[in-house]
Backbone as a ProteinNet text record, in pm:
[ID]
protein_1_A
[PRIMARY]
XXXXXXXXXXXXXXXXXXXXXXXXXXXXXXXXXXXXXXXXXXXXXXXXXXXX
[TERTIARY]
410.5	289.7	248.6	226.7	177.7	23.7	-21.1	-155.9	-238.4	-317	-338.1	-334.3	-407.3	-428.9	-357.1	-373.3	-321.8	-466.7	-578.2	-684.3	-642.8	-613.5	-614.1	-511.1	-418.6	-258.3	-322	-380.2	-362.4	-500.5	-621.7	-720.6	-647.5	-523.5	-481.1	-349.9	-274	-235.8	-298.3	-434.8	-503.5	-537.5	-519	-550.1	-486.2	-334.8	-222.3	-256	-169.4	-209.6	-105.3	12.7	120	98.6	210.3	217.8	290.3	222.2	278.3	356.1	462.4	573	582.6	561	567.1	712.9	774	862.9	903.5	952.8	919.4	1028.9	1042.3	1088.4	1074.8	1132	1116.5	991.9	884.2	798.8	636.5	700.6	587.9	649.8	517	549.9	541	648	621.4	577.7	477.7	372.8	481.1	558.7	578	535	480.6	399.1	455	506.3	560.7	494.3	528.5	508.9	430.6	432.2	344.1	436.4	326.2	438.5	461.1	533.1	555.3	476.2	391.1	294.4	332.3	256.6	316.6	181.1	160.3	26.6	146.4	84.2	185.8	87.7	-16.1	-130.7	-105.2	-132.6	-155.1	-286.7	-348.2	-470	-592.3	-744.1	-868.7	-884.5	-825.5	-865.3	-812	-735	-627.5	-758.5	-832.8	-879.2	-1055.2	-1076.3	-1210.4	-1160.6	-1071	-1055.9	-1005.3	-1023.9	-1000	-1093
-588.8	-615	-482.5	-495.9	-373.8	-355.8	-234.5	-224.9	-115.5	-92.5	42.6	184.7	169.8	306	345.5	430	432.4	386	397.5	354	239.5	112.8	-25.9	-61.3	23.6	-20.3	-35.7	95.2	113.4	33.3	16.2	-100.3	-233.4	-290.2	-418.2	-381.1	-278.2	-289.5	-300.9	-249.8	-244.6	-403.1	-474.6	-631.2	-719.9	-630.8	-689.1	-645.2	-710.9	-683.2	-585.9	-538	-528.6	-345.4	-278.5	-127.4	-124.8	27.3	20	168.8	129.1	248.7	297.7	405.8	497.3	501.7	465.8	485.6	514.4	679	755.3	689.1	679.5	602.4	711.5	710	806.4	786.7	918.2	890.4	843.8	765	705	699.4	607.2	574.3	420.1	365.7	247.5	235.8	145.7	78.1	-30.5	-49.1	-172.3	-174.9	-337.9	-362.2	-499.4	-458.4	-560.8	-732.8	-802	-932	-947.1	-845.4	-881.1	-804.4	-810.6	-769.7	-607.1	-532.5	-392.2	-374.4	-266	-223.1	-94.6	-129.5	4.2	47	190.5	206.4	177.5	135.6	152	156.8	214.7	223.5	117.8	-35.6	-112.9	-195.4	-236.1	-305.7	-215.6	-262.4	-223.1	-133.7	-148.7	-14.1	97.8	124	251.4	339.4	276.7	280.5	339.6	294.9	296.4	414.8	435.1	539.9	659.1	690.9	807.7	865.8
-171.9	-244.2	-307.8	-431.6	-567.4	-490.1	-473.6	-480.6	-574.4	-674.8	-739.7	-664.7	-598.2	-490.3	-340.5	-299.4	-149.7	-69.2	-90.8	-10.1	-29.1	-130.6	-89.1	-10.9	-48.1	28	140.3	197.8	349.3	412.5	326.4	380	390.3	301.8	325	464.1	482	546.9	752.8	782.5	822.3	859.8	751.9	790.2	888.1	894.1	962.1	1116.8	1222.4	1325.7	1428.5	1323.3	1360.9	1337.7	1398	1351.7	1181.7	1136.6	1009.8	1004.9	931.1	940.9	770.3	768.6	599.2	579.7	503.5	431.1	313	312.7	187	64.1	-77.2	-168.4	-279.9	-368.5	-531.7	-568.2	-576.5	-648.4	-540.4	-408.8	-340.9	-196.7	-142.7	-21.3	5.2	72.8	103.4	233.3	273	404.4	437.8	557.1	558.3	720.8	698.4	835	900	1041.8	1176.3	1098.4	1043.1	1054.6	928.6	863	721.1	564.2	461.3	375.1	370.8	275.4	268.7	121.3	180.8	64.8	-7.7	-171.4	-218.3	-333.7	-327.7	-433.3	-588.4	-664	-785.4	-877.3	-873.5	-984.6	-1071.7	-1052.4	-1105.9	-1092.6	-1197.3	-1215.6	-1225.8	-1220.5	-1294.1	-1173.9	-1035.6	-936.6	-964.8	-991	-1054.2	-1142	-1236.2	-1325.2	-1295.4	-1164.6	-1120	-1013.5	-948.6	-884	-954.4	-1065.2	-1132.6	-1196.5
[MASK]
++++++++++++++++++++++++++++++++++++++++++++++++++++

């Protein structure tokens, strides 16, 4: 799942109930969390936009 920022990544990953493991990638980090999806900031959408 795309999220704009790293604050949303990691507030939605937070939702899950599972541990979340960083996994570094070109450029970013991927969130992926025990039983839910793997999150990634990709500065997409109007939050990107409001957090700058």
């Amino acid at each position: 799942m795309a999220t704009a920022v790293p604050a949303e990544r990691d507030a939605v990953a937070r939702a899950f109930p599972g541990p979340v493991r960083g996994t570094p990638v070109p450029g970013a980090a991927v969130q992926a969390v025990d039983g839910g999806p793997d999150l990634l900031a990709a500065g997409v959408g109007p939050a990107l936009a409001a957090a700058s």
